[in-house]
N, C-alpha and C positions, 0 to 999 in steps of 0.2 A: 499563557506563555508571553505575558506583554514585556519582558525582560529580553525574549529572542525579535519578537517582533519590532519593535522600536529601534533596533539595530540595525545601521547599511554596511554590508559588505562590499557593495562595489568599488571601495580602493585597496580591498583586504587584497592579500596574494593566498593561493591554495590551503597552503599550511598553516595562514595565521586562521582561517577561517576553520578548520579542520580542527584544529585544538582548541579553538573557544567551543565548538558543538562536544566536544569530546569532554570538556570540562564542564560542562553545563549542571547542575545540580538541581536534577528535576523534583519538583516537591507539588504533585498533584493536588489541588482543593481534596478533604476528606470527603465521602457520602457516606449519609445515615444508612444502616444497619434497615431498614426502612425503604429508603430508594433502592437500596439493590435486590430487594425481595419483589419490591415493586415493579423493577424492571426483570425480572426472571419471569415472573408471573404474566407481566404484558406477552417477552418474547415466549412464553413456554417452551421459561430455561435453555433459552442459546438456539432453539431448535426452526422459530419461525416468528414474525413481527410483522407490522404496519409501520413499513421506514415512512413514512409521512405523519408518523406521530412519533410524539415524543422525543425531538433531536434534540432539547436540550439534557435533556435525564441521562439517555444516550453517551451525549458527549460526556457528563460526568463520571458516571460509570466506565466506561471505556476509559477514560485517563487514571483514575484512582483504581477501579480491581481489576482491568487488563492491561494495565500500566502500557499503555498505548506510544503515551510518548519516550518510553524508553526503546520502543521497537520503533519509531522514528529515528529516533537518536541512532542507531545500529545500522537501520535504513539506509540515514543520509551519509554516515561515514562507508557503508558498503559501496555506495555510489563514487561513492568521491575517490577509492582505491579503483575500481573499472571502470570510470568516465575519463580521461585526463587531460579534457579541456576544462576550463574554467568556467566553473558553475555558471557566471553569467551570461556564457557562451552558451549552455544546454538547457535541452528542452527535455523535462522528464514528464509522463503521461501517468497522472496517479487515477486508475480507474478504481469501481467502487468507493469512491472518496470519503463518501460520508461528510460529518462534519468538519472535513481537513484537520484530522490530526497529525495526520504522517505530509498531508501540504504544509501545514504550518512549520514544519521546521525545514522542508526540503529548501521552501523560501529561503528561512532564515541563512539558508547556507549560501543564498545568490541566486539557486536554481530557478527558470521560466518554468512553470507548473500548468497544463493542463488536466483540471478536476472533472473529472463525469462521476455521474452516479443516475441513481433511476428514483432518487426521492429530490423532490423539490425544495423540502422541507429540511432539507440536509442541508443540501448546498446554500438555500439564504441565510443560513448560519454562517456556514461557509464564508459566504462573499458578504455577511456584514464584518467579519474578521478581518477578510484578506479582500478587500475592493478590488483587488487592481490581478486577480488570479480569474485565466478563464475557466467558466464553467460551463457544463454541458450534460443536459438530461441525456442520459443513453446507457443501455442494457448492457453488461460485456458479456451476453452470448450473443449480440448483433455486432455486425461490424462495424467500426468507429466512424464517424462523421468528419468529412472534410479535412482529415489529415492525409498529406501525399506521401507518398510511397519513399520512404528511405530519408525519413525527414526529424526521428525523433533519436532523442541520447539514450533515456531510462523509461523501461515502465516497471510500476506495481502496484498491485494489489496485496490487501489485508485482511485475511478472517473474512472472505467472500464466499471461497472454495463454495459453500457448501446454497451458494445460489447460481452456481454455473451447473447448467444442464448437461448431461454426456454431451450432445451436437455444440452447446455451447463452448465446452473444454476448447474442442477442436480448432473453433473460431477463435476462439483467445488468443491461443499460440500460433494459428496462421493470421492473423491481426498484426499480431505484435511482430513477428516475422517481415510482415510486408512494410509495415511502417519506421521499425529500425535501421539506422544507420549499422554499414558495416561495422565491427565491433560496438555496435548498441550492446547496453544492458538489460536483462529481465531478471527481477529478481522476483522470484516465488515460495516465501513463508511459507510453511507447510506446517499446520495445526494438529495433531495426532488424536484429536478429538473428534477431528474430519472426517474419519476413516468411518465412522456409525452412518455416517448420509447414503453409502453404497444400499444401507437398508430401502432408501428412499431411491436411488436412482438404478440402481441395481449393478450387476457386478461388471459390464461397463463403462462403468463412474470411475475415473483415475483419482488414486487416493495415495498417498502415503509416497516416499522417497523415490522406489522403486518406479511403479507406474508413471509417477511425472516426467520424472527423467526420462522417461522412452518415450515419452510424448512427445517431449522438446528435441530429441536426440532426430525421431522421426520427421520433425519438421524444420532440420537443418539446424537447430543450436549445437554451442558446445560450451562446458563450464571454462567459464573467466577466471574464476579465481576458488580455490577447492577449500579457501578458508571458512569453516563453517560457521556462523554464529545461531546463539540458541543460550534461551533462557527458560526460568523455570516461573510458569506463571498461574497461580490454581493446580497446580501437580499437570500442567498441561506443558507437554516441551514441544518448541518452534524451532522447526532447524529451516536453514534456507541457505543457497547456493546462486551463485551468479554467474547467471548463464549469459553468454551472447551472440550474435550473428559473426562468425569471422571471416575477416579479410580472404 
């Protein structure tokens, strides 16, 4: 994305930046037929991996057959309808970060980005991309490190679900809870592939539309905005709703 990157938006105004993400014309590097057996076969097929190996395979895979940065792109415009200070004004909290795909364009849009994840390996990807983005090794079923209380615009995660623990869920959303600004956003993608890990955590594990939402509802959110987006990706649909803290 060296075409979003090399761009400043800080004299842009809202909407001029809003329609250039909007118009973007994402065209991912191919992967061999090849790497992507290879990486099914590393993760045993989506199911479990060594995030300190292979972040660059990773990252290609994940932009070409989970088309990543189009679920940025949706992301960063979902953001930018429930924040309505100017990107450069906000502080969005992308946990699970991974190799910043979904950072890479939050950037692109003006947004301050803090990246966590629990691989190392990730983030020096990360941050040879994006230098100037902080980062930060940390689990999100632990609580966040050194940010204060009512201090961030957006958080989210991606395609993690299924490494947050039952006790973790709980921690995520009273996290992000305590850390958002009144009308902060959370936005939470919801992968319907997800729902098989309840085999793994058991039926305490919150999965699917339903459950989330009473999680969030239970720990004081409300939806921001009922517009839902959702694409079709591997016969796999992502729906996701924008919940926030209100006034």
């Amino acid at each position: 994305m060296k075409e979003i990157l090399s761009f400043s938006e800080q004299s842009k105004s809202r909407s001029d930046i809003i329609t250039r993400i909007q118009n973007l014309d994402i065209k991912p590097d191919p992967v061999s037929f090849q790497d992507i057996i290879k990486h099914l076969k590393e993760t045993k097929y989506g199911q479990q991996y060594d995030t300190n190996k292979g972040a660059e395979l990773y990252d290609k895979v994940a932009r070409y057959s989970f088309a990543r940065e189009k679920v940025a792109q949706d992301i960063t415009i979902a953001f930018w309808k429930n924040i309505l200070i100017h990107p450069n004004d906000a502080l969005i909290c992308d946990r699970a970060a991974g190799t910043g795909i979904i950072t890479e364009m939050l950037v692109s849009a003006g947004y301050n980005v803090r990246a966590s994840d629990v691989s190392q390996e990730q983030l020096d990807l990360l941050s040879k991309r994006l230098p100037n983005v902080e980062t930060v090794i940390e689990d999100f079923n632990q609580p966040m490190q050194g940010v204060k209380d009512g201090s961030v615009d957006g958080i989210i995660e991606v395609a993690a679900d299924r490494y947050m623990t039952v006790d973790g869920q709980k921690k995520y959303v009273q996290e992000s809870q305590r850390v958002l600004k009144k009308n902060g956003v959370l936005i939470w993608p919801l992968f319907l592939g997800e729902c098989t890990h309840k085999l793994k955590y058991g039926l305490k594990w919150k999965a699917g539309k339903k459950e989330i939402s009473q999680l969030l509802e239970d720990n004081g959110f409300r939806i921001a905005s009922d517009k839902k987006y959702f694409y079709k990706i591997n016969s796999q649909q992502i729906f996701g709703v924008c919940w926030h803290i209100p006034l």
